[in-house]
C-alpha positions in Angstrom: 79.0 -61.9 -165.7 78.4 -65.6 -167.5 76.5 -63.8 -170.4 79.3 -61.2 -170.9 82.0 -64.3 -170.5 80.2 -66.3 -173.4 80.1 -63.4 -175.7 83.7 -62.7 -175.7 84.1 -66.2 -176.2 81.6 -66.6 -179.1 83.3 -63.5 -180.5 87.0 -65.0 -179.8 85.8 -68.5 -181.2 84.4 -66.8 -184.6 87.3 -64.4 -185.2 89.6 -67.7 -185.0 87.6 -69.4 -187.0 87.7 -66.8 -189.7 91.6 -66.7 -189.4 92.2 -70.5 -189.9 89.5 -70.3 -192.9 91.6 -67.2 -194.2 94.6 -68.9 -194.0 93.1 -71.4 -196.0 91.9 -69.5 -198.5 95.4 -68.1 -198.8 96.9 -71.1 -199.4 94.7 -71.9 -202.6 95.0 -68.6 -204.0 98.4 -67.5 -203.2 101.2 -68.1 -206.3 104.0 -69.9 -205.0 105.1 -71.4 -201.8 107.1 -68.8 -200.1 103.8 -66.4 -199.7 101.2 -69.4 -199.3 103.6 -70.0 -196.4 103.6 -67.0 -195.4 99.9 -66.7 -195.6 99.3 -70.1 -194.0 101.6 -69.2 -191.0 100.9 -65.6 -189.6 97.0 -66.4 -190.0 97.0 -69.9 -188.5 99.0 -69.1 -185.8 96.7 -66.0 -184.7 93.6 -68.3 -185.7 94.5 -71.0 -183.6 95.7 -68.2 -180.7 91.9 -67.0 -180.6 90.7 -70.2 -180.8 92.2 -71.4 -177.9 92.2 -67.9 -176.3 87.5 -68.5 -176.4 88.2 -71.9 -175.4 90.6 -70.9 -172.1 86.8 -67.8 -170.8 84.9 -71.5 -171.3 87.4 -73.4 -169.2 86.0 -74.9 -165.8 89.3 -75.1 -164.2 92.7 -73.6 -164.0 94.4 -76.5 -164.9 92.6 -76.8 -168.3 93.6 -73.1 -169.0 97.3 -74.2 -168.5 96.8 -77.5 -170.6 95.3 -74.8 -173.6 98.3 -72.4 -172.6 101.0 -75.5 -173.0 99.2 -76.3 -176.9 99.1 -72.7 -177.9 102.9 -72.8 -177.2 103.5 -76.0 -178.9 101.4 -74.9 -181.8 103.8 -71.6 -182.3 107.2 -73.6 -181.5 106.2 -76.3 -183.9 104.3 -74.3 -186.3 106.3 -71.5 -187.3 109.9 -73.7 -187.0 107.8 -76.1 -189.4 107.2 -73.1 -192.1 111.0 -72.0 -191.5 112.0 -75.3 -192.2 110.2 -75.6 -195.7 111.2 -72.1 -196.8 115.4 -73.3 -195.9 114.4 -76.0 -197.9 113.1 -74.1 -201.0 115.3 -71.4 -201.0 118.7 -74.0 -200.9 117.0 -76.0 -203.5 116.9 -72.9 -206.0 113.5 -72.3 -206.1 113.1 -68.6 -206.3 110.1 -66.4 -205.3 108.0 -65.0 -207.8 108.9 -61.7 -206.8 112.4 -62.0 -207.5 112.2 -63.0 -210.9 109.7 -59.9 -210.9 112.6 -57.8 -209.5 115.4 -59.3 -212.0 113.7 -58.2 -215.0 113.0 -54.9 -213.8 116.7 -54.2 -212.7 117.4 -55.7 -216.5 115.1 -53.2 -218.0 116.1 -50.0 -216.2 119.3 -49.5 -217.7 119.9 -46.1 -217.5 117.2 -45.2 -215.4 119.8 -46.1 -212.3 123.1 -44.0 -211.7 126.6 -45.4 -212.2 128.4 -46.2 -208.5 130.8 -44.3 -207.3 133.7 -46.2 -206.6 136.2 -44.5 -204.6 139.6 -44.5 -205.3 141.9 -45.5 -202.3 
């Protein structure tokens, strides 16, 4: 049972690993900040969540498993209301996504390609 209890941690421990060095790796190569954050958020969260998920099979007591279980929810919490934050921030300053200056030039290109509304008459 103790060989088959460090595996799973070994193996929890090295996917986390590769999710926090992911999310690093996102952050250099991703264009602008709304998808680094992105990036940096959804695969740090689940990288830190494995992380502590191999550390909690190593644990020698219960009350270190609920000492990992308190910091996993104060790294979401904190985490994710951090990366909400910034992106408020952003978007009220002006600063758009790359993707929507994308999307304006197509919709100024189109022209004809979309059909007229339809207004009703009332």
């Amino acid at each position: 049972m103790g060989l088959l209890l460090d595996v799973a941690s070994w193996i929890l421990l090295l996917a986390g690993g590769f999710f926090c060095i992911t999310a690093g790796v996102g952050l250099l190569r991703m264009p602008d900040l709304f998808t680094r954050a992105h990036s940096a958020s959804i695969l740090d969260s689940m990288g830190a969540g494995l992380i502590l998920l191999g550390l909690a099979l190593q644990a020698p007591s219960y009350l270190v498993v609920i000492k990992l279980l308190f910091t996993f929810f104060f790294l979401m919490i904190t985490g994710l209301a951090a990366v909400h934050a910034l992106a408020q921030t952003v978007n009220v300053a002006g600063i758009n996504p790359r993707l929507a200056n994308i999307v304006k030039r197509l919709d100024k290109n189109a022209g004809s390609e979309y059909p007229e509304k339809v207004t009703s008459q009332q």
